[in-house]
ROBA-902798 format. One record per atom (N, C-alpha, C): residue number from 1; residue in one letter; atom name; x, y, z. Coordinates in pm, 1 decimal. Each point is the difference from the previous one (the first is absolute). Layout:
ATOM     i   aa   at          X          Y          Z
ATOM   NUM    A   CA          X          Y          Z
...
//
This chain:
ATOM     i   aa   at          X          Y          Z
ATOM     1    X    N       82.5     -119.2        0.0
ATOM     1    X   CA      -82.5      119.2        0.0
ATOM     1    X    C       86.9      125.5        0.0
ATOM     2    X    N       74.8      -47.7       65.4
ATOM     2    X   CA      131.4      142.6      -22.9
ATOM     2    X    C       58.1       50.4     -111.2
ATOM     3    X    N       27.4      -98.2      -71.2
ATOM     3    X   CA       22.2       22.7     -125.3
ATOM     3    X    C     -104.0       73.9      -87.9
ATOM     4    X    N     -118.1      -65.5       23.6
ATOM     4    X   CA     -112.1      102.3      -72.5
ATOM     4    X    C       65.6      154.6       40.5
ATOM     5    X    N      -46.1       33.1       84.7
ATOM     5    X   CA       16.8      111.5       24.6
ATOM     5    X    C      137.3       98.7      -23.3
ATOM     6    X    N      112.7      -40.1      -37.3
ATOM     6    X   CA      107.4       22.3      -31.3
ATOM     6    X    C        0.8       29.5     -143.9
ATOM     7    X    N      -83.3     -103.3      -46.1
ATOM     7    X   CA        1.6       66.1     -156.0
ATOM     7    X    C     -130.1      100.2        7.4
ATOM     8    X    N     -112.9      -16.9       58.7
ATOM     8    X   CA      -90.4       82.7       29.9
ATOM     8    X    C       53.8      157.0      -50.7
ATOM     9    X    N      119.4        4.1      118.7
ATOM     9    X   CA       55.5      135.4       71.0
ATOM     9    X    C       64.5       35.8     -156.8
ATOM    10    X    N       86.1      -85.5      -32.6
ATOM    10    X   CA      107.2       13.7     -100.1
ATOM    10    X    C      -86.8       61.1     -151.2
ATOM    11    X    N     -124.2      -49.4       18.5
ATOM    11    X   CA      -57.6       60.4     -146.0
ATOM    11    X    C      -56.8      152.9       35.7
ATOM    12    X    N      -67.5        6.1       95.5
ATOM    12    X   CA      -10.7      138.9       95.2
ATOM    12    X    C      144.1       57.2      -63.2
ATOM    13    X    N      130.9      -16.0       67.5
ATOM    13    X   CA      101.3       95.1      -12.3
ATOM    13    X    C       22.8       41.8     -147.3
ATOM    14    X    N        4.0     -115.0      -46.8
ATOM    14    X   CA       15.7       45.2     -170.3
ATOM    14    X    C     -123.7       73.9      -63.0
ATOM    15    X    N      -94.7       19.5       53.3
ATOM    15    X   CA      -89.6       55.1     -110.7
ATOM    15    X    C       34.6      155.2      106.5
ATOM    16    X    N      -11.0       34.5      121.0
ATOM    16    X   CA       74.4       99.9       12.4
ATOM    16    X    C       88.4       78.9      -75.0
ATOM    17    X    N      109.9      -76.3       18.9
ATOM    17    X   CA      147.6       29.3      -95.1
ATOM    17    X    C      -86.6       16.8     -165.6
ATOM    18    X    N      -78.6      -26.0      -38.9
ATOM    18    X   CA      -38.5       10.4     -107.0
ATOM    18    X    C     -100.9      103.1      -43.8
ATOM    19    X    N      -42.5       37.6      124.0
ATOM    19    X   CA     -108.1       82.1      -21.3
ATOM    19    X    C       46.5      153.3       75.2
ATOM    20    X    N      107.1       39.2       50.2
ATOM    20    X   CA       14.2      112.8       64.3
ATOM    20    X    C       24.0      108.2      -90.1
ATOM    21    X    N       30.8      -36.8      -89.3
ATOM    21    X   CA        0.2      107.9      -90.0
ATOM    21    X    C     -100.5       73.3      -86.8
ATOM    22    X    N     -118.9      -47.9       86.1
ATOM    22    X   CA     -103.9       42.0      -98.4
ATOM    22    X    C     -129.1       43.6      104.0
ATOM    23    X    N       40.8      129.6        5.7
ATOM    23    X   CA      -86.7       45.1      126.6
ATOM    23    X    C     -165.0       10.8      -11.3
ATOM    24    X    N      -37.4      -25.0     -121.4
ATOM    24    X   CA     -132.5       48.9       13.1
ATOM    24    X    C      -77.9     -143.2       -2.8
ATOM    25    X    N       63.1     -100.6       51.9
ATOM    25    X   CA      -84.3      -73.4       13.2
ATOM    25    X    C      -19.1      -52.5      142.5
ATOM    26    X    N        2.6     -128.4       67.7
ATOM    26    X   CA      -67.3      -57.1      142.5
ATOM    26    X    C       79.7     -105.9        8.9
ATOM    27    X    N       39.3      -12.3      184.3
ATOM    27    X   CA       87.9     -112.4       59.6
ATOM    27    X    C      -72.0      -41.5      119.6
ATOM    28    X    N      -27.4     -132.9       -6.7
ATOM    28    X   CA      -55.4      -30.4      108.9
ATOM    28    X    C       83.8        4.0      107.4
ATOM    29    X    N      -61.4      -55.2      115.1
ATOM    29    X   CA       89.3      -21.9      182.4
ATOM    29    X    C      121.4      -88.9      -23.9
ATOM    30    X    N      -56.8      -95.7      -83.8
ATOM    30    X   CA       69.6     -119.9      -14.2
ATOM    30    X    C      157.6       44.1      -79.0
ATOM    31    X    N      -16.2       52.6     -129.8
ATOM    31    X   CA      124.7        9.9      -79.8
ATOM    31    X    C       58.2      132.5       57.5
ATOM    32    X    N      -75.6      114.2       62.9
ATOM    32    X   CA       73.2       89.7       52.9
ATOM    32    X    C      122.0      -51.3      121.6
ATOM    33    X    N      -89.3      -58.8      110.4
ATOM    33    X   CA       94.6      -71.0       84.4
ATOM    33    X    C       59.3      -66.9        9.1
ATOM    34    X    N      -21.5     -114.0      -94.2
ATOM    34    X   CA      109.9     -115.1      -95.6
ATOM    34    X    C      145.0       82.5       -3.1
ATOM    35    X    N      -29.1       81.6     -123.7
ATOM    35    X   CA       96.3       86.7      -20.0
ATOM    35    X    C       83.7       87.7       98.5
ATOM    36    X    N      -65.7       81.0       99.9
ATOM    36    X   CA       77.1       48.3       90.5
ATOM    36    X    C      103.4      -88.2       79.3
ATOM    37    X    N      -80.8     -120.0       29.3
ATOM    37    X   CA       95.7      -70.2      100.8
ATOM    37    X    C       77.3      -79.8      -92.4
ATOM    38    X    N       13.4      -18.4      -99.5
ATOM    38    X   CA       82.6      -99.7      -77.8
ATOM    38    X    C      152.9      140.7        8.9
ATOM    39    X    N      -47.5      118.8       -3.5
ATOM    39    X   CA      112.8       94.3      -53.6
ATOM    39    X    C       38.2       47.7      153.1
ATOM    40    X    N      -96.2      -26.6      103.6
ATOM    40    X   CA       63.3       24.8      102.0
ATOM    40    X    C       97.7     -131.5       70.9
ATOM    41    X    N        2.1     -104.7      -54.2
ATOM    41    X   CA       93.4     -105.1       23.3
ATOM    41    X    C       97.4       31.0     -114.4
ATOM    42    X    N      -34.8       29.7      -96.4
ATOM    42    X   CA      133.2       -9.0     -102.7
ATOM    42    X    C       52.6      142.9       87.6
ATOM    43    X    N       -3.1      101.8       59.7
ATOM    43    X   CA       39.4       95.5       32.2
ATOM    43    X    C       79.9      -50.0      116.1
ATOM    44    X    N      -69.9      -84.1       89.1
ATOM    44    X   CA      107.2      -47.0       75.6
ATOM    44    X    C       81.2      -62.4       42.8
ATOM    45    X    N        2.9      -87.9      -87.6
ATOM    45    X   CA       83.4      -92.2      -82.2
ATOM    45    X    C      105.1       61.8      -71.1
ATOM    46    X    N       -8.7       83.2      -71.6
ATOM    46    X   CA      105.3      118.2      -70.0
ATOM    46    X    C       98.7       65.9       87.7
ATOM    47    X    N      -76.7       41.5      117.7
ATOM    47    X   CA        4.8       58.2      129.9
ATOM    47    X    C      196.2      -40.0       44.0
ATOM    48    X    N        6.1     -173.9       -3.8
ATOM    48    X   CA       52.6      -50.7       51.2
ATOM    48    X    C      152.0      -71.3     -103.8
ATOM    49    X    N      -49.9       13.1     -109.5
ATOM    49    X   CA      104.2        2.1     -112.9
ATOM    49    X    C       92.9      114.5      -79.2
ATOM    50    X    N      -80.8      161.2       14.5
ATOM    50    X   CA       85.8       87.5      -74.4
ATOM    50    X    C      -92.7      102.3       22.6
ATOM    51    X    N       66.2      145.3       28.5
ATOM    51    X   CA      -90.7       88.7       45.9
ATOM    51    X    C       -3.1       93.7     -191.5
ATOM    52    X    N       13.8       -2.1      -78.7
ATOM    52    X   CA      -32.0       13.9     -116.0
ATOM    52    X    C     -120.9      -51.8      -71.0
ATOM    53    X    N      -25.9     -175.0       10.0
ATOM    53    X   CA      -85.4      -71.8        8.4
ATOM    53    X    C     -148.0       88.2       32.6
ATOM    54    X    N       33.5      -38.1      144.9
ATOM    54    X   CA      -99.8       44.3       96.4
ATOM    54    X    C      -56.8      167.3      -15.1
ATOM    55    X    N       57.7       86.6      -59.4
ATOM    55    X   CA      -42.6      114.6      -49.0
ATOM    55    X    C      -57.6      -26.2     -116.5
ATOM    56    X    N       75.5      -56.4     -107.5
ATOM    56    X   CA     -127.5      -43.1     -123.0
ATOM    56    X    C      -89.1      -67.8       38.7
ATOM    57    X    N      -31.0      -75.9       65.9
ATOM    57    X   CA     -112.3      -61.0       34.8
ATOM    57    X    C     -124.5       31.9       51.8
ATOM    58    X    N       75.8      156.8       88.8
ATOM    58    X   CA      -59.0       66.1       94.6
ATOM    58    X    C     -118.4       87.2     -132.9
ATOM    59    X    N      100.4       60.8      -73.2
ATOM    59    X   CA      -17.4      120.6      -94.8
ATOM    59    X    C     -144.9      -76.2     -102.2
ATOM    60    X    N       69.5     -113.0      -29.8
ATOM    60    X   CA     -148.2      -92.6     -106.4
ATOM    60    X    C      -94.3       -2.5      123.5
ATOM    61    X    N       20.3      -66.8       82.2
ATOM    61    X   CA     -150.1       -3.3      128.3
ATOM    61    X    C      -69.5      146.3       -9.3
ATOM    62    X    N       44.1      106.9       21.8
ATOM    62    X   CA      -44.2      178.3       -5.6
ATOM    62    X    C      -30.2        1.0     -122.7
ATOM    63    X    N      -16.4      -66.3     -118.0
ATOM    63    X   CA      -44.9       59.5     -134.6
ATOM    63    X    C     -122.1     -116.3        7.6
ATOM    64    X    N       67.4     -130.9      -14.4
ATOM    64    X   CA     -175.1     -126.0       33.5
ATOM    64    X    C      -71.9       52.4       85.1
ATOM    65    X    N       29.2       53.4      141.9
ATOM    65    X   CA     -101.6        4.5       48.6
ATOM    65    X    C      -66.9       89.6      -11.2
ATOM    66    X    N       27.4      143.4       -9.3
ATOM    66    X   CA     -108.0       87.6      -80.2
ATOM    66    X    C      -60.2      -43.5      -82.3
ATOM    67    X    N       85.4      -44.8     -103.6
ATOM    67    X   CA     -139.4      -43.6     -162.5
ATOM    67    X    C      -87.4      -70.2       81.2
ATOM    68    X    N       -3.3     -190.4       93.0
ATOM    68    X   CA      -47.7      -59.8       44.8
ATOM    68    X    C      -99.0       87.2      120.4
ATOM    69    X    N       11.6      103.4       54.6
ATOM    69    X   CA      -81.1       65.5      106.6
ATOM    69    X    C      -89.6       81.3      -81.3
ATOM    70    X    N       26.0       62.5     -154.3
ATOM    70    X   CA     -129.0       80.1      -34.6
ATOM    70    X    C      -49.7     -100.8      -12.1
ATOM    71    X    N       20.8      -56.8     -103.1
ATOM    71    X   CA      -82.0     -156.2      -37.2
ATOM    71    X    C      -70.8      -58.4      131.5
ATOM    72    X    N       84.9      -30.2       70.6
ATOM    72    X   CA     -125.3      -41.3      138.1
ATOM    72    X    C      -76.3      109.9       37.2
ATOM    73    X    N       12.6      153.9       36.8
ATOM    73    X   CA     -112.6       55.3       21.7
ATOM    73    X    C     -110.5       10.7      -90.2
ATOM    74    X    N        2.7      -31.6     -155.6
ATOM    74    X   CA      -58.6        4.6      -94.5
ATOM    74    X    C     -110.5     -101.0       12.0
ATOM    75    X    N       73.4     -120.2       68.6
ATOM    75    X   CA      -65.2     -143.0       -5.3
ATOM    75    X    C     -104.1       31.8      133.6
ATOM    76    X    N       26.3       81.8       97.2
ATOM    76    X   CA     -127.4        5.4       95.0
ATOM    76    X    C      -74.2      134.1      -48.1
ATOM    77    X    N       18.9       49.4     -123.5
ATOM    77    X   CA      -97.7      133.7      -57.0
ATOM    77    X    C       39.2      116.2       47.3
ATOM    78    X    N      105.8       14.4       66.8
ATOM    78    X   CA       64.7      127.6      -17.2
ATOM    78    X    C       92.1       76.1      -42.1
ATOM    79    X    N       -9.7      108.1      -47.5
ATOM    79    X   CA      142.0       40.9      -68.7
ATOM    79    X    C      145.8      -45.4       27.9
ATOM    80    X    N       95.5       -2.3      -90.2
ATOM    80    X   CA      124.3      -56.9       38.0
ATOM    80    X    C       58.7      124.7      133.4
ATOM    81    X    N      -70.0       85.2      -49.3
ATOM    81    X   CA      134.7      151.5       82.9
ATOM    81    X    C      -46.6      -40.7      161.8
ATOM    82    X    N      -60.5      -88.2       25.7
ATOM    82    X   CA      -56.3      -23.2      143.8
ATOM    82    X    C      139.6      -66.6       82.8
ATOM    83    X    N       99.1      -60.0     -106.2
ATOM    83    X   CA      123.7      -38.3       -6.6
ATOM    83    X    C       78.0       37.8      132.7
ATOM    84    X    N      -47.2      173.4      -58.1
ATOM    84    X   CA      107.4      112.8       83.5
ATOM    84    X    C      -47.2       18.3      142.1
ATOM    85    X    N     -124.1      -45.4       39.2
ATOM    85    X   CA      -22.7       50.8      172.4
ATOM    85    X    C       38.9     -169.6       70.0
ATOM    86    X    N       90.8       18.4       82.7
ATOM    86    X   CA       34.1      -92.0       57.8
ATOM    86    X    C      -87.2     -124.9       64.7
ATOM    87    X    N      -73.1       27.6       88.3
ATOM    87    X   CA      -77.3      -77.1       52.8
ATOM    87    X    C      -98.3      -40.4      -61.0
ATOM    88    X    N      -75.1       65.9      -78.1
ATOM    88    X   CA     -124.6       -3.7     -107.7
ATOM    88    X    C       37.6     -134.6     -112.0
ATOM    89    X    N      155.8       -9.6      -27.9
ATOM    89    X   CA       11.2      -50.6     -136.7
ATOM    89    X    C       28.7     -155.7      100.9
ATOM    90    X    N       58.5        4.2      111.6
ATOM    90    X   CA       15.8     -155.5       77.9
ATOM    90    X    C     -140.9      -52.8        8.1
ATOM    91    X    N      -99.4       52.4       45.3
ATOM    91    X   CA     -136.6       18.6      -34.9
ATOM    91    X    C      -12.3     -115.4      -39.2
ATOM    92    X    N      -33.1      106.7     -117.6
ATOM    92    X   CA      -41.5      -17.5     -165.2
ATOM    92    X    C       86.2     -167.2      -26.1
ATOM    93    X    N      116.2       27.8        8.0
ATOM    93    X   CA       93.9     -118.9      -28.2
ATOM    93    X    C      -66.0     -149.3       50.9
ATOM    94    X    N      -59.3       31.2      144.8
ATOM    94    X   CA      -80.2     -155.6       56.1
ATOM    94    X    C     -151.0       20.2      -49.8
ATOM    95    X    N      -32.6       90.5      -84.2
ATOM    95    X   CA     -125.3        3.4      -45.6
ATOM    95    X    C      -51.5     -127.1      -71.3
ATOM    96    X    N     -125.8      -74.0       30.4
ATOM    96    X   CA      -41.7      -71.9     -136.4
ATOM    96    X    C       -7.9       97.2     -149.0
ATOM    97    X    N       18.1     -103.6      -79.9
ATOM    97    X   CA      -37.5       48.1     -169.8
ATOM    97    X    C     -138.2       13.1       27.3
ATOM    98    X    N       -2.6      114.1     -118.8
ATOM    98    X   CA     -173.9       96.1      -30.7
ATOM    98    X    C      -34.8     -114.9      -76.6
ATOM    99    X    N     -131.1      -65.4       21.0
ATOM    99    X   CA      -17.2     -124.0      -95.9
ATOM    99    X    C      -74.9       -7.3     -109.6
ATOM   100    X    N       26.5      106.2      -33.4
ATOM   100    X   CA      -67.2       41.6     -138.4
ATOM   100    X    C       85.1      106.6      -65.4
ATOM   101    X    N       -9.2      -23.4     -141.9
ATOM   101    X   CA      108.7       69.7      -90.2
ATOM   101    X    C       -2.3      145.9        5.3
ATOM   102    X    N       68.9       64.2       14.9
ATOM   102    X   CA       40.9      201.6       -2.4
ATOM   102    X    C       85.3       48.3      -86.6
ATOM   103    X    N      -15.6       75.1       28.0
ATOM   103    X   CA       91.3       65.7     -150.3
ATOM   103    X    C       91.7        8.9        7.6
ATOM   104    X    N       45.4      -62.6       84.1
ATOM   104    X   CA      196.2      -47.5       -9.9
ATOM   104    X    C       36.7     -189.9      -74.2
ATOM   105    X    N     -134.7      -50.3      -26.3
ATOM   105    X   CA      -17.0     -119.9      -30.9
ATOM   105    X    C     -104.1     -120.2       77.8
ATOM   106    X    N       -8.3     -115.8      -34.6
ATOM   106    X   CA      -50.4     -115.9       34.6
ATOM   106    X    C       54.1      -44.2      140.0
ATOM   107    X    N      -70.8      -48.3       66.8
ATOM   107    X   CA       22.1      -32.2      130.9
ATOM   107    X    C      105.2     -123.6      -50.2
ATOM   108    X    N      132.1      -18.5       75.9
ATOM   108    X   CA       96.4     -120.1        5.3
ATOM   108    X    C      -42.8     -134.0       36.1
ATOM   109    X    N       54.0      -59.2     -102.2
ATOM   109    X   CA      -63.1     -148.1       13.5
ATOM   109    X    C        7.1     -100.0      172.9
ATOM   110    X    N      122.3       69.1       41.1
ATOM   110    X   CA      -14.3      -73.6      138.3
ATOM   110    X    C      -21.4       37.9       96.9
ATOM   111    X    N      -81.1      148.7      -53.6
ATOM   111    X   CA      -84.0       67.6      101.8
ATOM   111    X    C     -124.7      -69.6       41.1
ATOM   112    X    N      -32.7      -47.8     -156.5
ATOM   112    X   CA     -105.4      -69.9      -45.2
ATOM   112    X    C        4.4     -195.7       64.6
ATOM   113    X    N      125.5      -15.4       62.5
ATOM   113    X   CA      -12.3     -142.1      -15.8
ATOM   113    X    C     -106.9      -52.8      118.5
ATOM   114    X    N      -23.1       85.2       94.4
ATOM   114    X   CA     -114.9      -39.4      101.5
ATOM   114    X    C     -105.8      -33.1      -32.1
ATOM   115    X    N      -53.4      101.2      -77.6
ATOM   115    X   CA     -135.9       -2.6      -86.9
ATOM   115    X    C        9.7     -100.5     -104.2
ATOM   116    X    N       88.6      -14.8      -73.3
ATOM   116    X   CA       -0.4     -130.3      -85.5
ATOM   116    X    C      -37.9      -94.5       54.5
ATOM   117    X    N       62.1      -60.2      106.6
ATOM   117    X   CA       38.1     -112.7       61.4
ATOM   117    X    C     -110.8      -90.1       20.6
ATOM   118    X    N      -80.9      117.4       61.3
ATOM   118    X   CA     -137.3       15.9       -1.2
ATOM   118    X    C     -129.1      -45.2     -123.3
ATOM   119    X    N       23.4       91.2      -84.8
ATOM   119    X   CA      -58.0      -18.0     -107.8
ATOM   119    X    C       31.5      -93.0      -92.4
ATOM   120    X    N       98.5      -78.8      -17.2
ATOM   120    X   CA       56.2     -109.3     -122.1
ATOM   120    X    C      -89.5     -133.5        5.3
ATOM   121    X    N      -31.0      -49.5      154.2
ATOM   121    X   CA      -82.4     -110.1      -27.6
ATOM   121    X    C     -135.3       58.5      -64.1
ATOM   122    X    N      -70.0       94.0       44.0
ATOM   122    X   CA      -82.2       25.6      -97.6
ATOM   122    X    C      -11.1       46.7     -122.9
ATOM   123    X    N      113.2       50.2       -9.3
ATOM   123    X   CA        3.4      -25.3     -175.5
ATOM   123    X    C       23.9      -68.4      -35.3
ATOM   124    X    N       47.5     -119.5       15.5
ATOM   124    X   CA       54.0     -117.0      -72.4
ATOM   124    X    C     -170.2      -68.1       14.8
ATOM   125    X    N      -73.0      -19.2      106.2
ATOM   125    X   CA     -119.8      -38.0      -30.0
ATOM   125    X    C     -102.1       90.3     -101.3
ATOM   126    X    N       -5.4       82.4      -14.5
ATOM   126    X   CA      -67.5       89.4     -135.2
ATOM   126    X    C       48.4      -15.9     -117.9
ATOM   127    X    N      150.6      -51.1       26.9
ATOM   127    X   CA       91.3      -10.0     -164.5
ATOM   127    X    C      -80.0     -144.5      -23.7
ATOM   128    X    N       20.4      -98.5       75.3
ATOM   128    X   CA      -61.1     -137.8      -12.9
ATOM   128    X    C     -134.9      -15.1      -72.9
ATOM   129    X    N      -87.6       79.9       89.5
ATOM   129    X   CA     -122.5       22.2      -17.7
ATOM   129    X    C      -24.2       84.8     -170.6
ATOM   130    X    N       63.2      108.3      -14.0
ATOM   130    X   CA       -2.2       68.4     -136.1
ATOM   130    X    C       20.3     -103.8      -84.0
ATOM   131    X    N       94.6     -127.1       22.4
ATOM   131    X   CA       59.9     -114.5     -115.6
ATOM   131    X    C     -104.4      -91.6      -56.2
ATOM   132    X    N      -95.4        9.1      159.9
ATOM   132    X   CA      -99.4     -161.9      -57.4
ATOM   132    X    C     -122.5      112.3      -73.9
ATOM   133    X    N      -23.6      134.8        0.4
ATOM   133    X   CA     -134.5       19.6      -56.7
ATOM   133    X    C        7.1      -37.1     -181.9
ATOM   134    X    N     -109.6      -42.0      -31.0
ATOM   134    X   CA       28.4       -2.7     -169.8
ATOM   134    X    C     -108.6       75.2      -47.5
ATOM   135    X    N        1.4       28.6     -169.3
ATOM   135    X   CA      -61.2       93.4      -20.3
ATOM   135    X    C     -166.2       -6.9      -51.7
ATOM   136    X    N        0.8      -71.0       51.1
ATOM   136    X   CA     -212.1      -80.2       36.6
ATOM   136    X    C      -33.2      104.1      140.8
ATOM   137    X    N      105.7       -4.5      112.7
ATOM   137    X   CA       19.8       64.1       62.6
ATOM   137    X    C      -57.2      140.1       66.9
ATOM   138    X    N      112.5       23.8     -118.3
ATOM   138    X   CA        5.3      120.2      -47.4
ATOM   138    X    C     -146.1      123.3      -44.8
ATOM   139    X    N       -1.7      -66.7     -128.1
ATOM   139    X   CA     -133.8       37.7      -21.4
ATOM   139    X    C      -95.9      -24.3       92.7
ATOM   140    X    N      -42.7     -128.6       64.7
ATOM   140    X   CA     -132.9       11.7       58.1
ATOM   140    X    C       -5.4       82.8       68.3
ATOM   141    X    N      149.3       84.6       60.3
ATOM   141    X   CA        4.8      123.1      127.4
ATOM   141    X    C        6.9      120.0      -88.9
ATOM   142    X    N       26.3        3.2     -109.1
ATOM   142    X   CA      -48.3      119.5      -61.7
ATOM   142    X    C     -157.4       40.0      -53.9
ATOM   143    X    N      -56.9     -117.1        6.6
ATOM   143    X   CA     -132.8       20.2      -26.8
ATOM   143    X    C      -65.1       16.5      101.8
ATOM   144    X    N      107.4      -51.7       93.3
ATOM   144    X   CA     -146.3      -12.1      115.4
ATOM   144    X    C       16.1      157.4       65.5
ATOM   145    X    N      148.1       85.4      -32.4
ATOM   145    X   CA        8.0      149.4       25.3
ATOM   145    X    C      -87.3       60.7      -54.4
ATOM   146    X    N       -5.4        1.4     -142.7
ATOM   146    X   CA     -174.6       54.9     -116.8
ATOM   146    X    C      -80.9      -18.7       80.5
ATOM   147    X    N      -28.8      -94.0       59.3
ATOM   147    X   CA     -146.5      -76.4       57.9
ATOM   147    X    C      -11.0      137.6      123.3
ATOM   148    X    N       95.7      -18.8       98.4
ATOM   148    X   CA      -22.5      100.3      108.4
ATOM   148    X    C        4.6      115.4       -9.2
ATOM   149    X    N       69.2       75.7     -137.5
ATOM   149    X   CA       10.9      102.1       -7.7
ATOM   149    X    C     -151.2       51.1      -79.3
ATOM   150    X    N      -62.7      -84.5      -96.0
ATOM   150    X   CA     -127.9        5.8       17.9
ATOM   150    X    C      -89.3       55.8       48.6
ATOM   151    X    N       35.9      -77.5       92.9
ATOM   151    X   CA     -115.8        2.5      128.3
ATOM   151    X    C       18.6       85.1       75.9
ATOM   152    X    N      148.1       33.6       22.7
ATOM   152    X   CA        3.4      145.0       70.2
ATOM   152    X    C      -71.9       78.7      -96.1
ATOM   153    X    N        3.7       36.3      -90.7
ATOM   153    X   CA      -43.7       93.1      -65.2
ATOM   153    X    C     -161.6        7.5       -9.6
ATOM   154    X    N      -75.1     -115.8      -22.2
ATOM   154    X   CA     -121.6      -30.3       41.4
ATOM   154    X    C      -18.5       56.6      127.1
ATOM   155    X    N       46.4      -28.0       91.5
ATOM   155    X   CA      -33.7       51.6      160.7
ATOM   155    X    C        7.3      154.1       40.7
ATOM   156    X    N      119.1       31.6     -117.6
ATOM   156    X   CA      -32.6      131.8       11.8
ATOM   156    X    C     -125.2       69.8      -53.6
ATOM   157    X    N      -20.2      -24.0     -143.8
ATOM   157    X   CA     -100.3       28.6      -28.6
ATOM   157    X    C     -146.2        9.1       42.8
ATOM   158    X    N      -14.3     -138.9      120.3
ATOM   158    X   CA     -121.3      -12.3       51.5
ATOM   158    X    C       -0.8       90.4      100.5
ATOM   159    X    N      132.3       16.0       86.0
ATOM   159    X   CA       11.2      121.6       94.9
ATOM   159    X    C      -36.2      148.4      -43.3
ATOM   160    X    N       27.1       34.3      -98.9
ATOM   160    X   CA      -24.3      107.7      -94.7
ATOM   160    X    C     -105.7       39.3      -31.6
ATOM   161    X    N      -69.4     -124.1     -101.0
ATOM   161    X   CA     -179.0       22.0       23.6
ATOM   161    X    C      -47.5      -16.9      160.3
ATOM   162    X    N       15.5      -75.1      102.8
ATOM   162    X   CA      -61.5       -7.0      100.7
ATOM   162    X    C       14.5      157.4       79.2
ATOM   163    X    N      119.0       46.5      -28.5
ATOM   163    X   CA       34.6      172.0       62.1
ATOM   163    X    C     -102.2      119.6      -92.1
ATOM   164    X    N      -51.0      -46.8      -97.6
ATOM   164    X   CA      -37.7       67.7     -116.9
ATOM   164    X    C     -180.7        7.2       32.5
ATOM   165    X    N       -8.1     -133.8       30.9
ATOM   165    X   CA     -138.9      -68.5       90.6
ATOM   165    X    C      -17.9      109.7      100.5
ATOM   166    X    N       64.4        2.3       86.7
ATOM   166    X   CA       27.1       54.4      104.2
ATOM   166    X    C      -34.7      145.9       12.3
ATOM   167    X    N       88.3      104.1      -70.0
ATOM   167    X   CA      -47.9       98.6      -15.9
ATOM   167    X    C     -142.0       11.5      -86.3
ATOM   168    X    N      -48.6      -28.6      -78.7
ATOM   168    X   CA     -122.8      -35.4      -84.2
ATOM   168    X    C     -134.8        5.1      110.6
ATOM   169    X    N       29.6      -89.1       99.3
ATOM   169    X   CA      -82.0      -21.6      119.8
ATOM   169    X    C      -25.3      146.3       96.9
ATOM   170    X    N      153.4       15.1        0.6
ATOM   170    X   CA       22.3      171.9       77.0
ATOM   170    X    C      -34.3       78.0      -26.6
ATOM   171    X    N       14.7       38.7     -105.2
ATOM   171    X   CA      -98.5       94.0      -95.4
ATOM   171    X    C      -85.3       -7.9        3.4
ATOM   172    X    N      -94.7     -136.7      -45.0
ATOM   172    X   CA     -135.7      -12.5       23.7
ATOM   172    X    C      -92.5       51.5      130.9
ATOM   173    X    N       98.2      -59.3      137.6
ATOM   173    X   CA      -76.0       50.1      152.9
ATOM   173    X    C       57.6      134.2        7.8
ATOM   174    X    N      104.2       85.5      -82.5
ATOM   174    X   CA      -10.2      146.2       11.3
ATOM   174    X    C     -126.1       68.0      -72.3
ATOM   175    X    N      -48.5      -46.6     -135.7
ATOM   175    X   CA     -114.6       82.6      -34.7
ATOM   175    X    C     -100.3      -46.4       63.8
ATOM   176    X    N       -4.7     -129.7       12.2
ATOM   176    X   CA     -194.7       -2.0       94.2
ATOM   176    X    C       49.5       80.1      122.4
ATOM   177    X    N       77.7       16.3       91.3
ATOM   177    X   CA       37.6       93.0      118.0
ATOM   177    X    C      -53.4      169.1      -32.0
ATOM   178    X    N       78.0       -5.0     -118.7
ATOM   178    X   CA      -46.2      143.1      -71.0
ATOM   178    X    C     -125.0        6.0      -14.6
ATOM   179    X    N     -113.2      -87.8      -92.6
ATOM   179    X   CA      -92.9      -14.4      -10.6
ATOM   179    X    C     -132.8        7.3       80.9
ATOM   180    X    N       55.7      -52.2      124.6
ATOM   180    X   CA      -75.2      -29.0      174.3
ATOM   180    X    C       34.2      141.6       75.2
ATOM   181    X    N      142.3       70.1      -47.3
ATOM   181    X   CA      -21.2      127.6       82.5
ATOM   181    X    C      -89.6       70.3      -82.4
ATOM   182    X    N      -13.9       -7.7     -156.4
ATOM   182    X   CA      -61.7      116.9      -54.4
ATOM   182    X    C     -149.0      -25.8       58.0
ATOM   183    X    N      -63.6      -92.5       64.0
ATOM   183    X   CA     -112.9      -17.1      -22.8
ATOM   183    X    C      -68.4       50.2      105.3
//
């Protein structure tokens, strides 16, 4: 199970590394923090081999993690510049993803993997189900839509004359009323 998760992490870091350069789009919890801590071990790890190292390492972490922090404030629906107030953007940073698409993009797929997880056995039973209908099917449920839509329309109509009835009647006990005062 460990292993899952190691490559889990490892595809997180790379789509990071792959995606920081492109600020106007969205990073989930997952690949943002993947990424931080993968560069905060390579940082200290560097730390301990060459202090040259460990400054480039330092210097790429300060350029990923900005791109990777608008992108995550983007991913909970707020502007990237939220970046700049300290406490607000740590926030933001443990925020869930907005789970619905904004105009910084589509909600991240493993923002999404809860809700999947969720939803796959039932789609796989609707996919099943979509496979066995045939097209005898088919039609008899399209006719039988004509049929009700029909009849809605019939029902309206009878509602229509019956409202039509209605006033007809009203009218009628307004003039004999009229009729009985004139008298």
């Amino acid at each position: 199970m460990c292993g899952f998760y190691r490559i889990k992490i490892m595809e997180y870091v790379k789509q990071g590394l792959s995606n920081w350069t492109d600020p106007s789009g969205r990073s989930s919890r997952a690949e943002y923090w993947s990424t931080f801590l993968a560069f905060l071990l390579l940082a200290f790890i560097s730390l301990f081999i060459s202090e040259t190292l460990y400054s480039l390492v330092v210097i790429a972490d300060l350029f990923i993690g900005i791109g990777l922090g608008i992108r995550r404030m983007h991913d909970v629906g707020v502007s990237g510049w939220f970046i700049l107030i300290p406490f607000v953007n740590f926030v933001y940073a443990f925020s869930k993803s907005e789970q619905k698409e904004n105009k910084w993009g589509p909600v991240p797929n493993e923002s999404l993997r809860d809700k999947a997880s969720v939803s796959d056995d039932t789609d796989n039973i609707e996919v099943a189900e979509l496979e066995n209908v045939n097209d005898e099917e088919i039609e008899a449920l399209e006719k039988r839509l004509v049929e009700l839509q029909n009849l809605k329309k019939a029902q309206d109509a009878a509602e229509l004359e019956k409202n039509s009835r209605k006033e007809e009647i009203l009218n009628q006990i307004a003039d004999l009323k009229k009729e009985l005062d004139e008298q």
